[in-house]
DOFI-624632 format. One record per residue (C-alpha): residue in three letters; x, y, z. Coordinates in pm, whole numbers, plus 50000, padded with zeros to 5 digits. Layout:
<recs>
ALAXYZ
...
</recs>
This chain:
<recs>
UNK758539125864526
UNK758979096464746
UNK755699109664976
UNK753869110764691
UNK754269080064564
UNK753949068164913
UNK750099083264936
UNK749099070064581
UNK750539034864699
UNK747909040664991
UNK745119056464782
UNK745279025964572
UNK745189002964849
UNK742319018965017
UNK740559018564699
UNK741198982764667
UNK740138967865010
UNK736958991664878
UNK736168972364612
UNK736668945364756
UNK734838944165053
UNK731748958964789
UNK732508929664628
UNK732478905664941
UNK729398921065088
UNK727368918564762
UNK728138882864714
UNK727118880165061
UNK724068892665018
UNK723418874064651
UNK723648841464845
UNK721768849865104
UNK718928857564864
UNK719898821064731
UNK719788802364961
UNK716208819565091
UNK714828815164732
UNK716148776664746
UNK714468771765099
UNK711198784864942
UNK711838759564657
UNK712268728664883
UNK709268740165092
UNK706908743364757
UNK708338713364612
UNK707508689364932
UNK704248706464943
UNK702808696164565
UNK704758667064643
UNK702548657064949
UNK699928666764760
UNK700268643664495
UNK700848618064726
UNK697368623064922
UNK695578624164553
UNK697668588264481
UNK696578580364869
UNK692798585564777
UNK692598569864467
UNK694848540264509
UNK692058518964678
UNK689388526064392
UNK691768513664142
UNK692578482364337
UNK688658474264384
UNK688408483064040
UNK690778453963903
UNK689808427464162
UNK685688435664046
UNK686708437763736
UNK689138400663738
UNK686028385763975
UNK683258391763711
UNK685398382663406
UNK685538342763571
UNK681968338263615
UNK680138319963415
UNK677388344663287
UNK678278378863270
UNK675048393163057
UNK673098400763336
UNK676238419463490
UNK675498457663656
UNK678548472763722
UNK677838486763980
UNK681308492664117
UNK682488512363843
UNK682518553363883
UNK684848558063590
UNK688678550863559
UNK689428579863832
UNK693268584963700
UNK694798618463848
UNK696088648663682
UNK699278656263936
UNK701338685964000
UNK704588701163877
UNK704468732263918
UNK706978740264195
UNK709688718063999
UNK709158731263710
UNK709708766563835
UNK713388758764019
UNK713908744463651
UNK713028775463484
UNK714508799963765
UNK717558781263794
UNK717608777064171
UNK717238737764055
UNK720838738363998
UNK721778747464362
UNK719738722764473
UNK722188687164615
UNK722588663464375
UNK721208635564563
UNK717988658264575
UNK717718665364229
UNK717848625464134
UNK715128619464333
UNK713378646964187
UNK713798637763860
UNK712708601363911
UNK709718617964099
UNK708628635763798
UNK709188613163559
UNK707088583463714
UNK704518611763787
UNK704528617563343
UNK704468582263316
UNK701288576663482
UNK699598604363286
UNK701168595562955
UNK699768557263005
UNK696258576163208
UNK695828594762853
UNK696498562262688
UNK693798541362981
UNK691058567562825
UNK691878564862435
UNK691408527662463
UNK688338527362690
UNK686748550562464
UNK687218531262169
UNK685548495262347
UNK682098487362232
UNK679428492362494
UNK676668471762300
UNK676058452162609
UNK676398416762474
UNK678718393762698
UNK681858396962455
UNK681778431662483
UNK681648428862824
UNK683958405162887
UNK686338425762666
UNK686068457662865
UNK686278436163188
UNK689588421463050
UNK690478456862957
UNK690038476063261
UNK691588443563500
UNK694638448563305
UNK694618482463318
UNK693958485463618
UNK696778462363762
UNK699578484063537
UNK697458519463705
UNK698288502164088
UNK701468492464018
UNK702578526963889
UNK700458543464160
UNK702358523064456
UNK705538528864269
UNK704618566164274
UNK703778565764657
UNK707498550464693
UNK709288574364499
UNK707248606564697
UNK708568586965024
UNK711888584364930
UNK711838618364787
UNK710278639265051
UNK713118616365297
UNK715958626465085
UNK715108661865069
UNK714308670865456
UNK717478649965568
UNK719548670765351
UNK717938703965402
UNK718298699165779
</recs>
């Protein structure tokens, strides 16, 4: 009796260093897969990040030529004879989220440093602000009266140098946060 109980005692042990190496190896291997599909999330989200930033990059300049024109012409004198000729439309971006969005839907987000994940956030939420107050740039243009008198022009000049200066302030505040962002993220992935 006493060798039987003796080779069920080791049965059972055998089966349970089993398991649990299964166990051990599969959580292994489920963080492995993790921490690859997190990589591939930091790498996609600095990409549309420096993407965005190039767009922001490119445009930035326009938009500041666009509010000093636009402040120069509204202290003349005479402003019916006026061509604007430096005006090729508003230019405000459309930017990406995409690759955030997806570590929010996915999950992976949550593995993600919190540190990272601030910065992220602040990213993306400047990035809505500028489209939410773009959409609201375009409403209000397209509601100004282009009859061509000097009022109206002098109202659309007022409107798009004060537009303008909120569009470059958001844009350089943008090109800070990507900075800071894309910093925090590659120090802490290193």
């Amino acid at each position: 009796m006493k060798n039987k109980f003796g080779d069920l005692f080791i049965q059972i042990i055998s089966v349970m260093i089993g398991v649990f190496l299964g166990f051990a190896v599969s959580n292994w291997a489920a963080q492995k897969k993790t921490n690859t599909q997190l990589q591939y999330l930091e790498q996609h989200i600095i990409s549309e990040i420096k993407i965005n930033q190039q767009k922001v990059t490119q445009v930035i300049d326009y938009h500041r030529t666009l509010r000093d024109s636009s402040r120069f012409y509204l202290q003349q004198e005479r402003i019916d004879v006026f061509k604007p000729n430096f005006f090729r439309g508003v230019n405000t971006l459309t930017l990406s989220n995409s690759a955030f969005e997806t570590g929010i839907q996915t999950g992976l987000i949550n593995d993600i440093p919190l540190q990272q994940i601030q910065e992220l956030n602040e990213v993306y939420t400047q990035q809505r602000a500028y489209e939410d107050f773009a959409n609201l740039l375009l409403s209000g243009l397209i509601t100004m009266d282009f009859e061509g008198d000097e009022m109206a022009m002098r109202k659309i000049l007022l409107f798009l140098s004060v537009s303008m200066t909120d569009v470059v302030i958001k844009e350089e505040q943008l090109l800070e946060s990507y900075k800071k962002a894309i910093q925090t993220i590659e120090n802490t992935s290193d």
